[in-house]
C-alpha positions, 0 to 999 in steps of 0.5 A: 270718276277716276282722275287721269293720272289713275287711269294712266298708271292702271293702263300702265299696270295693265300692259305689264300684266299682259306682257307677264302673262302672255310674253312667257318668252322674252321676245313674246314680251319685247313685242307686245311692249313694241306694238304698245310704244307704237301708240303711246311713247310712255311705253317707250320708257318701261320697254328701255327699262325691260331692256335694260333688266334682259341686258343685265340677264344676257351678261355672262355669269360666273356659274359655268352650269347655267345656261347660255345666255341669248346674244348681244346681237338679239338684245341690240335688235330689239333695242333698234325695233324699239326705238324704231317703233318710237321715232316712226310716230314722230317722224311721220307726224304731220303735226311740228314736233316742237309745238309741245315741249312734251313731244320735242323732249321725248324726240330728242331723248328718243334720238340720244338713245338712238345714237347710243346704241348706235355707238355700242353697236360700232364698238362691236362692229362685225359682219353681223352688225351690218343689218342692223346698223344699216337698219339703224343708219336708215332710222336715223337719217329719217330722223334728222330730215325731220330734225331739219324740218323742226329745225326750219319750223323753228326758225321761220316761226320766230324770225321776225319779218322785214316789213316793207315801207309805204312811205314814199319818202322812205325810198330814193331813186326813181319811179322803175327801182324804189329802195326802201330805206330803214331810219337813221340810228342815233348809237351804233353800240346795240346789238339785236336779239334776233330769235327769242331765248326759248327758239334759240335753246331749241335749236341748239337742243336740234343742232346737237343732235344733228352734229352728232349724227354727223349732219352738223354741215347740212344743220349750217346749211339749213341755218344759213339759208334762213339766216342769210336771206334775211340779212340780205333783205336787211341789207337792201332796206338800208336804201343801197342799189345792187352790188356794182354791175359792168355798167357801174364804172361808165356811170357819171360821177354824180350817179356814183357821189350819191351813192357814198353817204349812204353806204358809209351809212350803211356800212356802220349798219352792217358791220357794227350792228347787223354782223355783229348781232349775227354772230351773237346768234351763230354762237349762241344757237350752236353754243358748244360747238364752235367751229359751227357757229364760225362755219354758220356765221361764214356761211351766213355774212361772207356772202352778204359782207363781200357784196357790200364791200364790192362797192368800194372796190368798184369806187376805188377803181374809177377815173381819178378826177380830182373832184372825186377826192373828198368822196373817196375820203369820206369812204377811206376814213369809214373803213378805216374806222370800221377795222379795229372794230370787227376785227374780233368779230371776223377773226375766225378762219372762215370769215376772216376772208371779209378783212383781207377784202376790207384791208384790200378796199381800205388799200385801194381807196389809199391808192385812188386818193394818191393818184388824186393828187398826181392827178391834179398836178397833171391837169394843172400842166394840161390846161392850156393857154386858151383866152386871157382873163379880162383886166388881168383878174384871177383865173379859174384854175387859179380858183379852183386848185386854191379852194380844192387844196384848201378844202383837202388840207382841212382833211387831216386824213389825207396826210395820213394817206400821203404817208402811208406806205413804208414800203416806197418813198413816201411824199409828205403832204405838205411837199405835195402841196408845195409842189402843186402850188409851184406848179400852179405858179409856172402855169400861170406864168406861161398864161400871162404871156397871152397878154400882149401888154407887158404891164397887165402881165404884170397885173395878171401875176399880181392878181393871182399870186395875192389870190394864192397867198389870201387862200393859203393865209391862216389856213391849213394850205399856208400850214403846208405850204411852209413860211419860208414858201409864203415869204418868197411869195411875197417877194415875187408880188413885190417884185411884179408891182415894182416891174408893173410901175415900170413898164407902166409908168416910166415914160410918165415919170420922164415926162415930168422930169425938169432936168435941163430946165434953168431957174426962174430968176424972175417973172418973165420966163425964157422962151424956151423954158416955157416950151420944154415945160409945154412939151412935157405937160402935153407929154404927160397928158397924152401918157396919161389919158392912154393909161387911163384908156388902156387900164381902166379896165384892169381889175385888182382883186382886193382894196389892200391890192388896189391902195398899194398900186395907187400909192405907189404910182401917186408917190412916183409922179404926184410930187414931180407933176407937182413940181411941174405945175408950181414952174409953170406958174412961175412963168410969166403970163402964168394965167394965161399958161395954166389956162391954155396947157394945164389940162389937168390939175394936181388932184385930177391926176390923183381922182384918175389914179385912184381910179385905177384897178376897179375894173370899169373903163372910163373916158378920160 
């Protein structure tokens, strides 16, 4: 039995024997060679190479006798029937071309010399060519809608899917909008293969053909749509919500807080792993043809890049409560730190439109921070004088600017914020923080005027003032605040104990003062000596059974605070009350004085003193 190889050569041999036979003529020929590549491409090939010879045979030759030659024209008309003939078999296939490497080769060689002969025929270009170019025009649109369709086969067959998650804890948001959410990366310095070698060296072969056939936008598009819709869908299973709405600005800050780790996270996704893949795959499916592989890229990410970045635009133009600060920081130094790193990828002319929108969120987040801080000075000097603070204790607004700018000065970022625009006076960091805190400072001054006790104002100023120099000491806020700041502090604290002992505890000192009163030159006392030292014991324990009343009460917010006021009242008056009681011993009957006027001794007036500044009242 005779191998196929024979059978096909013998087949061969014999349609030459019938065009030899049969075709005496060249046109006779020609068609009998057409009708057989409509069957079989094979055939394609000998009826090039007889056209070819008929070519040769057609050139004009030096022999002036011989006879003329048929035209060019014919030759060129029997070139398109039989490429015609070739191509019609593939383009009404039903059966994907690419599917044997055999077929897609034959194809493609089939549309070169089709784009051949078409550049031949243009050199020539007469009102006698129009047929025929038309015709050739017709043969090859028909030839890239299916090059097209190849094209969309080849890229759908190799994509791979965007699975979906069935696992509920892979989804945020409620039961109405589950998101799924791809895993966590440990490296963002990968990049994906998304189309294997073989499907990208085929669609090359195609976009080849199809740029020289002047369809090179048509195969972007058509790339692109493929393309596009699967990041996008790569996108959405990074567990995002849709770009912002009109309603996404009325959302509470809370709503919109959630919403930033987990687009900074995806934002290294998407720009340093997904874009970046994408473009490697623009370049290498449209290798030889750059300014389609940048057109494809465009066409491919903008879109995706702008949504994603509409974001942090949207959060960049929100009301700038000072609680939003460090989510805005969060969200600054994540672009920051992006734009070095696809600036290369985004360079070329149609997708540098995603830098100039990353530049201008990155410019708008700056901004917002700014506006942070004159925010903050602006709701310092809003707070109103509502309710004093019991026992002169520290106030919220103290607590919360202390902790707020220790927690932004731990920021180093936001420094570079405060000094990033050359083009107007920049404010340093530490100057705005200087600033805040003085402002804190009048603020507090005009809240302890609430209290009608001039000495627990005292305490209130003392309160705080500590509590600002506890949060700023050994800090990063005491860094900006300067040492020459925190001296001054100081001296104000030193200034407000000394004005509290003596709104306090002057009267109490006078009482016990022992000007006017004689030596004691004996046992027996004068009468009047031992009044005046009964008026001053009376004195001294009305004075101190009403401090103890009203300021028991009163707080100090540290033992270091609480030690300080009691020396420095027990320095002020033990030692005269001391003094007095050793008189009034001296006196005459002192037994019987001490007895009936000495209420309190030595060391109760300093258990009572040094329980002063707990915070809890109690009964003298």
């Amino acid at each position: 039995m005779e191998n196929v190889e024979d059978g096909e050569e013998k087949l061969i041999t014999a349609v030459r024997h019938i065009a030899k036979s049969l075709g005496r003529t060249r046109t006779i020929a020609d068609d009998i060679l057409q009708v057989f590549s409509s069957f079989d491409n094979r055939f394609f090939t000998l009826d090039k190479t007889s056209d070819r010879h008929q070519r040769r045979r057609d050139a004009p030759t030096a022999n002036p006798r011989q006879s003329p030659s048929p035209s060019p024209l014919a030759s060129f008309d029997r070139t398109v029937r039989a490429l015609e003939c070739q191509v019609v078999g593939f383009v009404d296939s039903n059966r994907l071309i690419w599917s044997d490497s055999a077929d897609a080769a034959a194809f493609l060689e089939a549309i070169d010399d089709l784009l051949d002969t078409a550049s031949d025929l243009n050199n020539q270009s007469s009102p006698t060519t129009k047929p025929i170019l038309d015709r050739m025009d017709h043969l090859l649109r028909r030839c890239v809608l299916r090059l097209d369709e190849e094209f969309r086969a080849v890229i759908k067959s190799t994509q791979p899917p965007v699975e979906d998650y069935d696992d509920d804890d892979a989804y945020h948001g409620g039961d109405e909008e589950l998101i799924p959410v791809a895993n966590p990366v440990d490296t963002y310095e990968i990049i994906i293969d998304a189309l294997p070698p073989g499907s990208v060296a085929d669609l090359n072969d195609i976009a080849h053909r199809m740029v020289a056939a002047g369809f090179g936008r048509e195969c972007v598009e058509t790339y692109a749509g493929l393309r596009r819709n699967f990041v996008e869908e790569s996108v959405a299973r990074l567990g995002l919500r849709p770009p912002p709405s009109d309603g996404f600005l009325a959302a509470a800050w809370d709503e919109i807080e959630e919403e930033i780790p987990r687009w900074i996270e995806a934002a290294r996704m998407v720009f340093l792993i997904l874009i970046p893949s994408e473009r490697r795959l623009c370049e290498r499916v449209f290798a030889s043809l750059p300014a389609y592989a940048d057109l494809a890229f465009s066409v491919t990410c903008v879109p995706v890049a702008s949504d994603f970045l509409s974001f942090g635009a949207a959060v960049a133009s929100v009301d700038q409560g000072p609680e939003r600060l460090f989510g805005l920081l969060d969200m600054y130094e994540a672009v920051r730190d992006l734009l070095p790193e696809i600036d290369t990828v985004l360079s070329d002319q149609y997708s540098a439109t995603v830098l100039d929108e990353m530049e201008v969120v990155h410019r708008a987040l700056s901004a917002s921070i700014r506006r942070i801080f004159m925010e903050l000075e602006n709701l310092i000097r809003r707070d109103p004088v509502k309710s004093a603070v019991p026992g002169g204790g520290v106030h919220p607004i103290t607590r919360y600017v202390m902790n707020y700018l220790g927690a932004a000065c731990s920021r180093p970022t936001l420094a570079e914020v405060m000094a990033e625009y050359a083009s107007r006076v920049a404010v340093p960091l530490p100057v705005r923080v200087a600033w805040i805190a003085d402002i804190l400072l009048d603020n507090l001054d005009a809240k302890s005027k609430i209290y009608r006790d001039l000495s627990l104002t005292y305490v209130f100023l003392m309160n705080n003032g500590r509590y600002i120099l506890q949060k700023a000491k050994g800090s990063e806020t005491g860094i900006m605040l300067g040492e020459e700041w925190i001296r001054r502090q100081n001296s104000k604290l030193r200034q407000w104990a000394s004005e509290y002992q003596q709104a306090s505890w002057t009267k109490v000192v006078a009482a016990l003062r022992m000007d006017g009163l004689g030596g004691v030159a004996s046992r027996s006392a004068s009468v009047a000596t031992e009044k005046a030292i009964r008026d001053k014991l009376g004195m001294f324990n009305n004075y101190l059974e009403e401090i103890w009343r009203t300021q028991g009460s009163w707080v100090a917010i540290d033992e270091q605070m609480r030690a300080e006021l009691r020396r420095g009242i027990a320095e002020a008056i033990l030692p005269a009350y001391r003094n007095l009681v050793a008189r009034l011993r001296q006196l005459g009957d002192a037994r019987w004085l001490v007895d009936r006027y000495l209420k309190y001794s030595v060391e109760d007036v300093e258990a009572r003193i040094d329980e002063l500044f707990e915070g809890g009242s109690r009964s003298g």
